[in-house]
C-alpha positions as a Markdown table, in Angstrom:
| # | Residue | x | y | z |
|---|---|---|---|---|
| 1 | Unk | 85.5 | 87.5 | 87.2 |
| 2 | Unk | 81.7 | 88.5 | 87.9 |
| 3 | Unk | 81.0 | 91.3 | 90.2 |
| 4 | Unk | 80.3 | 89.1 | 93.4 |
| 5 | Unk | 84.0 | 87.0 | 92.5 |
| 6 | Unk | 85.3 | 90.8 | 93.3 |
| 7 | Unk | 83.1 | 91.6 | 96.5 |
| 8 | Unk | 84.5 | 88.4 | 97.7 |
| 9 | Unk | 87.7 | 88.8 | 97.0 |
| 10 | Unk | 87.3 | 92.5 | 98.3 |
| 11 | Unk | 85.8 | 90.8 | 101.6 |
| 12 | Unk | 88.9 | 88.6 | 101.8 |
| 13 | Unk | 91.8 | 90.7 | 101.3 |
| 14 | Unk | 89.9 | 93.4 | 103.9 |
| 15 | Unk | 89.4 | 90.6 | 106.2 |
| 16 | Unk | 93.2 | 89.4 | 106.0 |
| 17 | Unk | 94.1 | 93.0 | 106.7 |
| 18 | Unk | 92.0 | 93.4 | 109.6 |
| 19 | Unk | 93.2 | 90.5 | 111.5 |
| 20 | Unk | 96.5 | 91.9 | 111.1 |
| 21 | Unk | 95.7 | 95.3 | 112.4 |
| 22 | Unk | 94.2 | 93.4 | 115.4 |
| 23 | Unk | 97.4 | 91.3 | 115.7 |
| 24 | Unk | 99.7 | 94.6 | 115.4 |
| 25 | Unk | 97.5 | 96.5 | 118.0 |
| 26 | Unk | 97.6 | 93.6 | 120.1 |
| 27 | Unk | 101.2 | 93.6 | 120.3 |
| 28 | Unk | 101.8 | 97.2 | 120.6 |
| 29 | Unk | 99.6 | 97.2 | 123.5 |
| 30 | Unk | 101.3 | 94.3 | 125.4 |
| 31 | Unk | 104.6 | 95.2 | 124.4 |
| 32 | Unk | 104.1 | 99.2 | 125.2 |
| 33 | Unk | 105.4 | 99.6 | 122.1 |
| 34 | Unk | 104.7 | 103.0 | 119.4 |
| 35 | Unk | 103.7 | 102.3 | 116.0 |
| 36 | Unk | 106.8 | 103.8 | 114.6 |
| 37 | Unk | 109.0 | 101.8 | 116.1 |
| 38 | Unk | 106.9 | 98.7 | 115.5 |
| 39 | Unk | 106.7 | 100.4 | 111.9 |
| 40 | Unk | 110.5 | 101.0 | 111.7 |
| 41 | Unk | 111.6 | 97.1 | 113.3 |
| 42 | Unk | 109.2 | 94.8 | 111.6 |
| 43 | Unk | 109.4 | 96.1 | 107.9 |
| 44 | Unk | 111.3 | 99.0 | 107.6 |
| 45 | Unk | 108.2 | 102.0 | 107.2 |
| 46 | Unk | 107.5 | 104.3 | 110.3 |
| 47 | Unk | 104.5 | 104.8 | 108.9 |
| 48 | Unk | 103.4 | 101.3 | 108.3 |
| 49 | Unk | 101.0 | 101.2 | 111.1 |
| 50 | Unk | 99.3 | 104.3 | 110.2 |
| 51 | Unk | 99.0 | 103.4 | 106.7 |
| 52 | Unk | 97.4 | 100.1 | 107.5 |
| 53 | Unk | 94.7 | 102.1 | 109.8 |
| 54 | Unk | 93.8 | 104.0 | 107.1 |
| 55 | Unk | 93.3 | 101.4 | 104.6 |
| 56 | Unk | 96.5 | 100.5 | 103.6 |
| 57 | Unk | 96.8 | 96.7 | 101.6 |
| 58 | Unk | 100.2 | 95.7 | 102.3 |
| 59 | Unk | 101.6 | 93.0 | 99.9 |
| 60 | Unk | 101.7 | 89.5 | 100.8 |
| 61 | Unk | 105.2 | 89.5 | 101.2 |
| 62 | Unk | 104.8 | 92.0 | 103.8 |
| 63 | Unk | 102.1 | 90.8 | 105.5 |
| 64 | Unk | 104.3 | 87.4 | 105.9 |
| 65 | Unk | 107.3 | 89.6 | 107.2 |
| 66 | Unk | 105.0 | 91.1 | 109.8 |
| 67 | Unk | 103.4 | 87.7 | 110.9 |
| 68 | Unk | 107.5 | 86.2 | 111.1 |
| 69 | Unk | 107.9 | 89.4 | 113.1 |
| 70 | Unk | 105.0 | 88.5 | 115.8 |
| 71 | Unk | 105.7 | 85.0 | 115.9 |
| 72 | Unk | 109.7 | 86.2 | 116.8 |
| 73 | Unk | 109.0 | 88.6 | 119.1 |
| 74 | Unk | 105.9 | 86.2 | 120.8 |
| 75 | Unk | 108.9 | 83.5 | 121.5 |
């Protein structure tokens, strides 16, 4: 991999964790809902919200637990 194949990929993965930051804050705001307890239902980490703020990369596998999460609680 050259330097730019990294950036990109750096790009992506930041991008695919911002959007779910969005999607999270979204939800905690129309569901008046702390991050904990977000945290604590949709994967099983208080802190998961917090984490992800600060930089956090969740694994893929999380990130498609959270999105199933969303879409459920969206219906």
């Amino acid at each position: 991999m050259g330097v730019n194949t990294i950036g990109a990929e750096s790009r992506i993965i930041g991008d695919r964790n911002l959007k779910l930051l969005r999607d999270i804050e979204r939800h905690l705001r129309h569901h008046s809902t702390k991050p904990t307890r977000f945290g604590r239902d949709a994967v099983s980490d208080p802190r998961f919200v917090f984490d992800l703020r600060n930089g956090r990369e969740p694994r893929t596998a999380t990130i498609e637990r959270v999105r199933a999460f969303l879409e459920e609680a969206a219906q």
